[in-house]
C-alpha positions as CSV (number, residue, x, y, z in Angstrom):
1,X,-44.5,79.8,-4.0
2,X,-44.9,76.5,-5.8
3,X,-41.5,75.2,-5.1
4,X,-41.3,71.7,-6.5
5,X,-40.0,69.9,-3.3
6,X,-40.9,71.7,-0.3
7,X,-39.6,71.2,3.2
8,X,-41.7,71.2,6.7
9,X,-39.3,72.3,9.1
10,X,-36.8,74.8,9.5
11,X,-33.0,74.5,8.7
12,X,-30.4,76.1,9.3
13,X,-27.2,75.5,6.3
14,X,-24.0,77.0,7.8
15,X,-22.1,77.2,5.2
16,X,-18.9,79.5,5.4
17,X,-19.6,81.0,2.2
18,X,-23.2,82.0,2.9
19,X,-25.3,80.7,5.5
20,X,-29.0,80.2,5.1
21,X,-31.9,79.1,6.7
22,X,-34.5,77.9,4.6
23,X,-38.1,77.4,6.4
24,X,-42.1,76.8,6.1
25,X,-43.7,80.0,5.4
26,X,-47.7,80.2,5.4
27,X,-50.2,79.5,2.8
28,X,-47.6,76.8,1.1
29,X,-44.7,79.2,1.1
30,X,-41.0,78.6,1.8
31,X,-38.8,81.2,2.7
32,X,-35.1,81.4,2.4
33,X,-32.7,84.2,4.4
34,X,-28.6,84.9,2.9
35,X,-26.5,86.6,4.9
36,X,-24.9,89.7,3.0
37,X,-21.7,89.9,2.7
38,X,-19.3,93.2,3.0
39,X,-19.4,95.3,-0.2
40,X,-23.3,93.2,-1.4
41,X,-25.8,96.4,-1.7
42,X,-29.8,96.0,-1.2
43,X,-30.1,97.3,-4.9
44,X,-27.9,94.7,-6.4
45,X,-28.9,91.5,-4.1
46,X,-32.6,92.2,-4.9
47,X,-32.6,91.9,-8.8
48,X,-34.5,89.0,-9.7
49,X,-31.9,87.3,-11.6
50,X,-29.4,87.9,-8.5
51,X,-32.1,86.3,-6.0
52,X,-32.7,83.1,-8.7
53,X,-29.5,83.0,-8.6
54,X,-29.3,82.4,-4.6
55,X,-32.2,79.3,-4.9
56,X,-30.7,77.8,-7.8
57,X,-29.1,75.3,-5.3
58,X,-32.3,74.4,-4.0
59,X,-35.1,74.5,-7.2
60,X,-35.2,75.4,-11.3
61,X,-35.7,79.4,-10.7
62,X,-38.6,79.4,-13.6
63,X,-40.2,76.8,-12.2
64,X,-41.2,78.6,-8.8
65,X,-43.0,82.3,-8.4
66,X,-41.1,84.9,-6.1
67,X,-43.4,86.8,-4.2
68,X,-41.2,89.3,-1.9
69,X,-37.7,90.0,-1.6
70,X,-36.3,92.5,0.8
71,X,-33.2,93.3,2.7
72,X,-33.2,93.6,6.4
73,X,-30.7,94.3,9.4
74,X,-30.8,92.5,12.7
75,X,-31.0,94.0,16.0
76,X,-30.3,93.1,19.7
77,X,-31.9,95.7,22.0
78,X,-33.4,96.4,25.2
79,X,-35.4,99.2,26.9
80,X,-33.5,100.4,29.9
81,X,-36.8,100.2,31.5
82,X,-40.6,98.5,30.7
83,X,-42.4,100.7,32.7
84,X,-42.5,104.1,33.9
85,X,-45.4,104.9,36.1
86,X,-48.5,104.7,33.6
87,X,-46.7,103.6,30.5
88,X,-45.7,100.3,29.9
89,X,-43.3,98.8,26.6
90,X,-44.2,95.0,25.1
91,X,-42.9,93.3,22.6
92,X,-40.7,94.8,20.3
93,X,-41.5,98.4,21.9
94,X,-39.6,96.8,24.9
95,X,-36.9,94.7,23.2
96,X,-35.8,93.1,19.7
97,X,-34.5,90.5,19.5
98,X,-32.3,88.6,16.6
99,X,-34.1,85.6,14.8
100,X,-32.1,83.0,15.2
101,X,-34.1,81.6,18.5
102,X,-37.2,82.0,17.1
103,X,-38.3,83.7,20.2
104,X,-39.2,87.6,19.2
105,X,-43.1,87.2,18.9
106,X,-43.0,84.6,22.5
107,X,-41.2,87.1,24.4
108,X,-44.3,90.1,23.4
109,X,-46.7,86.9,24.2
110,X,-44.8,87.0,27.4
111,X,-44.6,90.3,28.2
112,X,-48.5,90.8,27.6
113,X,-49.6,87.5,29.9
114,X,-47.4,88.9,32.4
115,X,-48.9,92.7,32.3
116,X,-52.3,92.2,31.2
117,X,-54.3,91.2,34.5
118,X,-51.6,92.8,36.7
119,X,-53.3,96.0,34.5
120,X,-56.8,94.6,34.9
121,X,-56.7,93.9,38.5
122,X,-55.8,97.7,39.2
123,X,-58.2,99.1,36.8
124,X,-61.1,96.5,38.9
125,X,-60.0,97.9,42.0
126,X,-58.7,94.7,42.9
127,X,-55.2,95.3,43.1
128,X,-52.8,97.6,44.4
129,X,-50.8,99.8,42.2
130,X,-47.3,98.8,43.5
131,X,-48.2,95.2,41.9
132,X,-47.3,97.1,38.5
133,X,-43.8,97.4,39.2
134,X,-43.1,93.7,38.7
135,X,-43.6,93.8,35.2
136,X,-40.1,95.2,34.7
137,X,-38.4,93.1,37.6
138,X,-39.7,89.8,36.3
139,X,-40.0,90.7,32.5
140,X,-36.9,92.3,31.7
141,X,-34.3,89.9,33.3
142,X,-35.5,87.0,31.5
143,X,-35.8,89.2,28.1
144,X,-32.2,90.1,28.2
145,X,-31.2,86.4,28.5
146,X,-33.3,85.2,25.6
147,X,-31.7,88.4,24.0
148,X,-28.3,87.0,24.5
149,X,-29.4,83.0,23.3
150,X,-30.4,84.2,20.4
151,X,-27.1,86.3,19.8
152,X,-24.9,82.9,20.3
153,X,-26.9,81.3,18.1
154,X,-26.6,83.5,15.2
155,X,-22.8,82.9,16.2
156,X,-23.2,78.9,15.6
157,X,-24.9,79.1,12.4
158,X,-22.6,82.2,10.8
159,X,-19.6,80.9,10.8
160,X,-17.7,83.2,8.6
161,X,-14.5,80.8,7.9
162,X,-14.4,76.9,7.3
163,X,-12.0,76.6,10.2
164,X,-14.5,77.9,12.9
165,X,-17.4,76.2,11.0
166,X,-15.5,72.7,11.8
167,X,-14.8,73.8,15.3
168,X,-18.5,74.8,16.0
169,X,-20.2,72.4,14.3
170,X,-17.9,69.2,15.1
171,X,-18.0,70.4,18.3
172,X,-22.0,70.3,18.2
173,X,-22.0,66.9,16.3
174,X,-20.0,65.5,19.1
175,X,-22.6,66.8,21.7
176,X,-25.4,65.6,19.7
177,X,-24.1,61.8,20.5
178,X,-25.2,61.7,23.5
179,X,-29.1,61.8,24.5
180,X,-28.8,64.9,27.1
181,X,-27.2,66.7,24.1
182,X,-29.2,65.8,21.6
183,X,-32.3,67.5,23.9
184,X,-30.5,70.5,24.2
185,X,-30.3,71.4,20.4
186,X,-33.1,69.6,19.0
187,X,-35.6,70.2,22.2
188,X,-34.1,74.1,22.3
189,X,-33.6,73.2,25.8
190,X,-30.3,75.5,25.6
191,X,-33.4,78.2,26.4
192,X,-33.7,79.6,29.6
193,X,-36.5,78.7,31.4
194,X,-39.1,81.4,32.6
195,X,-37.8,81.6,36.1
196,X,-38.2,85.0,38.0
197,X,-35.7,85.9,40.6
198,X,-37.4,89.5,41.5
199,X,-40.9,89.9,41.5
200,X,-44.4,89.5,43.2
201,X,-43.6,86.4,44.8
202,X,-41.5,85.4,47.4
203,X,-39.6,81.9,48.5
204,X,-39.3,80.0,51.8
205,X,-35.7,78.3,52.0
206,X,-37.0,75.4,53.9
207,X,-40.3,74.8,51.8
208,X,-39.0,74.5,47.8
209,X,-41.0,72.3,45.7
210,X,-42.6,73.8,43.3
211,X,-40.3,76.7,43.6
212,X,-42.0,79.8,43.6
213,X,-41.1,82.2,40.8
214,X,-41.6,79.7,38.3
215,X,-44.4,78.7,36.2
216,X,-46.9,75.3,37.4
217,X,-46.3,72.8,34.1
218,X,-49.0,72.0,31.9
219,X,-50.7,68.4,32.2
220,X,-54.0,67.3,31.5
221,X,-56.8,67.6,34.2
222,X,-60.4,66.5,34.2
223,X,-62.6,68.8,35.9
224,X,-66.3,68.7,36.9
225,X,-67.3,71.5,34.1
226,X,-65.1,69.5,31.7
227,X,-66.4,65.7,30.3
228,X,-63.1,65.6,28.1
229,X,-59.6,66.2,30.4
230,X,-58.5,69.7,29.5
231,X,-54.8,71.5,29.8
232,X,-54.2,73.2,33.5
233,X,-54.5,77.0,31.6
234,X,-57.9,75.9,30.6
235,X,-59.0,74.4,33.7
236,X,-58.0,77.0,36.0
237,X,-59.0,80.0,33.5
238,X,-57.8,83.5,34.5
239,X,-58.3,83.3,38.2
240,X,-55.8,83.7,41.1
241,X,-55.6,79.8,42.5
242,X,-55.2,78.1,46.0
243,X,-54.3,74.8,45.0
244,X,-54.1,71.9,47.9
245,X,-52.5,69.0,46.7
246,X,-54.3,66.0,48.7
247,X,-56.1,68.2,50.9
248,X,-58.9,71.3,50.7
249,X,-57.3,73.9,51.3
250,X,-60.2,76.0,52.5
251,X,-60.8,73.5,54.9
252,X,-57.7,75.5,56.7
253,X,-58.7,78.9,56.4
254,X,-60.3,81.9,58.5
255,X,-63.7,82.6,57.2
256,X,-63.1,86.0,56.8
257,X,-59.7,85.4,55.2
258,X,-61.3,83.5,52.4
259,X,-64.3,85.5,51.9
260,X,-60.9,88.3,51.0
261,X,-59.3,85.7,48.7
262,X,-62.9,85.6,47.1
263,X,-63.2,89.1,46.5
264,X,-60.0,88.8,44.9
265,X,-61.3,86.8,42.5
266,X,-59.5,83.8,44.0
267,X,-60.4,80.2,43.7
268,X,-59.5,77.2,45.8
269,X,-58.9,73.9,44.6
270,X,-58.1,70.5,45.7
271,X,-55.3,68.5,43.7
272,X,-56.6,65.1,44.0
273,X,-53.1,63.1,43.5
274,X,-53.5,60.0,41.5
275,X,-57.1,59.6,41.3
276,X,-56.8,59.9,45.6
277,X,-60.4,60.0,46.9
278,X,-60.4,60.7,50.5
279,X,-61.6,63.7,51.9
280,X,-62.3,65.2,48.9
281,X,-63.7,68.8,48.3
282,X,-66.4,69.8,46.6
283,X,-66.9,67.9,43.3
284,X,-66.9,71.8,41.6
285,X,-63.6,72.8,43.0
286,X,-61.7,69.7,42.1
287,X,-58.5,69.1,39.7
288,X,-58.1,65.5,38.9
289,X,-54.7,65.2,37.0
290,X,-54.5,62.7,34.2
291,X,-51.0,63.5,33.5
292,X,-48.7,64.4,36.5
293,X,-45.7,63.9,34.4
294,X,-45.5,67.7,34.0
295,X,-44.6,68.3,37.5
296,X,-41.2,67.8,37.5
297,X,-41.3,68.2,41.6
298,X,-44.3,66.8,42.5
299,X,-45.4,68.2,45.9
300,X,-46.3,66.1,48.6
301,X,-49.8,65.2,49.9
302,X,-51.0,68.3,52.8
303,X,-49.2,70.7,50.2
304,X,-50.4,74.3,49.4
305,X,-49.5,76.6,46.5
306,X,-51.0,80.3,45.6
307,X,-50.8,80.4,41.6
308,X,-51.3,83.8,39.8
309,X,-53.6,84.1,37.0
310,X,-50.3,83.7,34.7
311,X,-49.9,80.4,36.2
312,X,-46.3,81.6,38.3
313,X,-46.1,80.4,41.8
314,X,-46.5,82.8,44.1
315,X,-45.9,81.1,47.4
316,X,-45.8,77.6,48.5
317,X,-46.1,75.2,51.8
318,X,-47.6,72.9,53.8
319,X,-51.2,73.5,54.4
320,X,-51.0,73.8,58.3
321,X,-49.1,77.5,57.3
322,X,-51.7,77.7,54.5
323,X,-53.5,81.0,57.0
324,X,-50.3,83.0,57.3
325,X,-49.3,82.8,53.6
326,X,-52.1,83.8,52.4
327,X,-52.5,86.3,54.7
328,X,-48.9,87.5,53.2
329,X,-50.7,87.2,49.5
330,X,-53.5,90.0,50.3
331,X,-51.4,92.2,52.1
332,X,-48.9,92.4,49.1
333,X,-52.3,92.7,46.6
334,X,-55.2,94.5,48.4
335,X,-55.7,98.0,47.2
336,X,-55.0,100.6,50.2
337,X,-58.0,101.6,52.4
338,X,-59.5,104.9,51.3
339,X,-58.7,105.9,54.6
340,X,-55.6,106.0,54.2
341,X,-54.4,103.5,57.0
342,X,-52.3,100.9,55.4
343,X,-52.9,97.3,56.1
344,X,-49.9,95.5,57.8
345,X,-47.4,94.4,55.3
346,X,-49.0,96.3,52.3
347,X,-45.9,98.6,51.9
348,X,-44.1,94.7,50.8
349,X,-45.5,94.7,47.2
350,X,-42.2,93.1,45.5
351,X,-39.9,90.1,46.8
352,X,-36.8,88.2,46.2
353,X,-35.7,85.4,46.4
């Protein structure tokens, strides 16, 4: 604490010798990592003149307090499995992964807004156990890759030789020139996007514009409950959505078929594209977009998506097959009859694409 010129943001100094990051750390903190070298030992590196030594680059060591010094290894690893039948692995239980991509506490986030109402829904009755066994298909794919960014990474910024650190990082300036580069490094675009390709969802070849599988982007919607516009998560809340862009989509359902979606704890909405207001639902069930720049594919008017209550795509298409794909939905969700009889197409729990 109290260091004398503090930064507020992260960087990352790959310097041969001994590369560093130096970052913000809470309460007025700053934290700085120094990558051991063969031979260095724990007890040695964490003597307080040795670690005053290490930020004398950076500050006057007597002018700053140390709080906590420690030594720690890395890991990359990955459950062979993140589910088997009732138990269930998130976060670090499920994987670890190496700092360098920042990513180790998002992926948990991730793996517990995936699981969490798939869990909920059973528990409720609401759901059908085989929805459980997406959690692994969708989670564990996309945990491995972030697993793997983070691991090529910690190869660009420990470079252990001043000839591979002016490969590397000339080789990043160069890329940096240009706008789309730039936006890859400094936007972490180089991260893989959340993009199932096995999981409770499924894709029609000749209908793709949301692409189901993928998470609906955030923009700002007003709603009636809302005076101030609000982000799609809030607006939509924890709910399984029927979203008509242009058009009601319950205006093209079975009665009985949406009094099922209902018990579901499904909601239907209109999308009313650019402030369109013709044939408009219900003032309560409407989404009024304020920013549609986070749609990257913006669907077209008379268009028809199921979200789930993590805000993935289900399914997706025009609204005159809006009956049949939802009936699809329920029977890959309702809970079994107590009979025993199985509903038609129940037995199809998990999809690919």
């Amino acid at each position: 604490m109290d260091v004398p010129t503090p930064i507020d943001h992260v960087e990352f100094l790959c310097d041969p010798r001994r590369p560093t990051p130096h970052m913000v750390a809470p309460g007025g903190r700053q934290r700085w990592e120094f990558m051991l070298h063969a031979g260095e030992q724990a007890s040695e590196m964490e003597k307080p003149e040795r670690v005053r030594a290490l930020l004398a680059p950076w500050c006057k060591p007597e002018d700053i307090r140390i709080e906590r010094t420690a030594v720690y290894r890395f890991h990359a690893r990955e459950a062979r499995r993140f589910s088997k039948g009732r138990c269930f692995l998130v976060g670090d239980a499920a994987h670890v992964t190496p700092p360098f991509a920042g990513q180790g506490l998002v992926a948990g986030l991730r793996d517990t807004a995936n699981l969490a109402w798939k869990i909920a829904g059973v528990v409720r009755g609401q759901l059908n156990e085989q929805v459980l066994a997406s959690y692994d298909q969708e989670r564990r794919p996309h945990a491995r890759k972030i697993i793997s960014l983070a691991r090529f990474l910690g190869k660009l910024v420990m470079p252990r030789n001043r000839l591979v650190a002016f490969a590397i990082h000339g080789t990043i300036r160069a890329v940096r020139m240009l706008p789309a580069g730039r936006s890859v490094f400094d936007d972490l675009k180089i991260k893989p996007p959340q993009v199932f390709h096995r999981g409770l969802f499924w894709r029609d070849r000749t209908a793709r514009k949301l692409l189901a599988g993928s998470m609906l982007p955030q923009c700002w919607i007003r709603t009636y409950e809302h005076s101030e516009p609000v982000l799609g998560d809030n607006a939509l809340g924890l709910q399984w959505s029927l979203i008509g862009f242009g058009v009601d989509p319950a205006a093209h359902l079975d009665g009985k078929l949406l009094a099922r979606w209902s018990c579901l704890g499904g909601m239907t909405w209109q999308w009313c594209q650019g402030g369109d207001a013709r044939h408009l639902t219900p003032k309560e069930r409407r989404l009024v977009p304020m920013d549609e720049i986070g749609l990257p594919r913006l669907p077209p008017e008379g268009w028809v998506a199921i979200v789930r209550p993590d805000r993935c795509v289900m399914a997706e298409g025009p609204s005159a097959k809006v009956d049949p794909m939802l009936q699809r939905a329920l029977s890959m969700l309702e809970p079994m009859p107590s009979s025993g009889a199985q509903p038609e197409g129940s037995h199809r729990a998990m999809t690919s694409s």
